[in-house]
N, C-alpha and C positions, 0 to 999 in steps of 0.2 A: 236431300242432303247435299252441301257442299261439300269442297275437296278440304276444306280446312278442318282442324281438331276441334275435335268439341268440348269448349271449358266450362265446366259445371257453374254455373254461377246461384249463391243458394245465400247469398248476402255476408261471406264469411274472408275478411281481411282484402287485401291487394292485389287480388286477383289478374288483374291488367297489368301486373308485372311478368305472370307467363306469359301474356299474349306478348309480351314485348322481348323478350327471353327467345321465343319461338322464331319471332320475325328475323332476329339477330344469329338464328342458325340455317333463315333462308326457308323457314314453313310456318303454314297461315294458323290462327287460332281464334275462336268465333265464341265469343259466354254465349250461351244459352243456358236458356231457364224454363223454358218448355220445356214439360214430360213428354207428352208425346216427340217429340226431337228428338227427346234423348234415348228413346226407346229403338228409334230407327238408327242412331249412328252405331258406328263398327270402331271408333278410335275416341277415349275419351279422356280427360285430365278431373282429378278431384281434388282443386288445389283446397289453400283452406289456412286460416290464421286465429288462432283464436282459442276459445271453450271448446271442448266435446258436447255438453249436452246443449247450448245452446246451437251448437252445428246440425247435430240430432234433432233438434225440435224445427229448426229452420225445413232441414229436406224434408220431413214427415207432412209439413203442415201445407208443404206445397209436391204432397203428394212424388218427390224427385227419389225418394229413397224408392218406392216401387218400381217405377222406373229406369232406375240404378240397373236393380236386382232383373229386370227384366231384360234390358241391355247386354246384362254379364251373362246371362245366362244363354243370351243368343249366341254367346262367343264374341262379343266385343272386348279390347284390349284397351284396358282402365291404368292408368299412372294417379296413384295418389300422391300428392306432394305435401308435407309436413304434416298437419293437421288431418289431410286427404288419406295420407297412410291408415296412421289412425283409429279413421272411421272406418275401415276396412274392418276392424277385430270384432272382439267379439261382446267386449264391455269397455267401460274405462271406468279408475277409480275418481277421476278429474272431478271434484262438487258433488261426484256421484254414491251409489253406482248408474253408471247409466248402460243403456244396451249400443253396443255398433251398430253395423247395418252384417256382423257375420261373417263374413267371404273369407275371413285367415283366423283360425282356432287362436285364440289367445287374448289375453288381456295388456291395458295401458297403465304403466303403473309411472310413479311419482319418483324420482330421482332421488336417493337417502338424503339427507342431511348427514354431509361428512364436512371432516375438519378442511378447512383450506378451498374447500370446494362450494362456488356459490349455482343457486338454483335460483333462476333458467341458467339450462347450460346454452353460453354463448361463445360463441367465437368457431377456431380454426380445429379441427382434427381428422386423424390419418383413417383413412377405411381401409380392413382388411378382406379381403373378397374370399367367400366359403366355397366358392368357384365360378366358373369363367360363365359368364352372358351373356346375348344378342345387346343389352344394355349398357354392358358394360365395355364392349369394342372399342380402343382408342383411349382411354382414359389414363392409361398409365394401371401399373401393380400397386402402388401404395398412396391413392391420390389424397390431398388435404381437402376437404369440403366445408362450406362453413354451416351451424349449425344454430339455431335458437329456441328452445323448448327445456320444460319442465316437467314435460312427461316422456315416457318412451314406452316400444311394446316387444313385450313379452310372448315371443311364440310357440302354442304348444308342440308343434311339430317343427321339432327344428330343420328339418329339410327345405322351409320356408323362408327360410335367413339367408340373404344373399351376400349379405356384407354386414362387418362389425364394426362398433370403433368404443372407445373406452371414456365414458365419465367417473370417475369416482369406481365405476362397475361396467364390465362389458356392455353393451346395449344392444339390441339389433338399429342397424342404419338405412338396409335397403332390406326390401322381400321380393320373392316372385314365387307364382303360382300358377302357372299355364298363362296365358294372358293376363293376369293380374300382378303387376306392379305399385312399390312402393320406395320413397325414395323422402326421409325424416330431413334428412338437411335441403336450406333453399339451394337448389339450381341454377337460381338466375344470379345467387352472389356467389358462386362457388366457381369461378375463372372459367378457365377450360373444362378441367373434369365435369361440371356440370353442365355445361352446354353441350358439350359430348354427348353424355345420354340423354338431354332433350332430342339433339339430331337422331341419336340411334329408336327414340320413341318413333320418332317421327317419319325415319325410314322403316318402319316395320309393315 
């Protein structure tokens, strides 16, 4: 293993925008797509652009979802980003249904069709924090993040919900789970607050 984070790479959007995100907060970040790799590291990213079940079919077929699960289960500490969040649940209705990979009780559902309000939600909004995190150090109380998706997830234990913000309907924005981290809006465009918590990943 080297000292850098290990970013899942499973053919799913932009991915080299974390690693570049990473570097700009002064810590390394290495794709990998080896299982066996991924099984040995202790710090890992699931970023991710795109479908659910095309993401699903990508890590299965290259064997990374066992791996994942293997990983987590040793105690390594996983940051899903947008799509990476996600696949953490338990299903999504996206094209589906399809199944997660599990790790947070809950499903991904579809953003309503409301008046005034267009799907994907894109742009700027405020997160409200369910309480205080190693994550979320430094960021400010009411940070703006930016967001782009048309799905969100739905937690069935809401003690899972780190942070909210509102489309049309609350949403969940961030999760945490012992070492399991999620974080629905991108990072690497969100100024400071999200650079903030890539650094606070990355000093853990």
């Amino acid at each position: 293993m080297s000292g850098a984070i290990a970013i899942v790479d499973y053919g799913m959007g932009n991915i080299r925008s974390v690693i570049n995100a990473l570097r700009e907060v002064g810590a390394d970040g290495e794709l990998v797509s080896d299982p066996q790799r991924i099984t040995r590291e202790h710090k890992l990213i699931l970023p991710g652009v795109g479908a659910f079940g095309e993401a699903m079919r990508n890590l299965k077929k290259s064997n990374l979802d066992r791996a994942l699960d293997e990983a987590r289960s040793a105690g390594a500490q996983i940051l899903g980003i947008c799509l990476g969040m996600q696949l953490m649940f338990s299903d999504s209705e996206e094209d589906g249904p399809h199944q997660g990979l599990n790790w947070i009780r809950g499903s991904v559902k579809r953003f309503p069709d409301s008046a005034g309000l267009r799907v994907p939600h894109m742009g700027w909004n405020e997160l409200r924090f369910a309480h205080q995190s190693i994550l979320t150090g430094g960021v400010g109380e009411k940070p703006d993040v930016y967001f782009l998706h048309s799905f969100h997830c739905v937690c069935a234990d809401g003690a899972d919900v780190l942070a909210t913000s509102d489309y049309g309907v609350p949403f969940t924005a961030m999760i945490e789970r012992g070492p399991l981290y999620g974080i629905q809006f991108h990072p690497e465009k969100s100024q400071q607050p999200g650079l903030a918590m890539l650094r606070n990943f990355a000093a853990l």
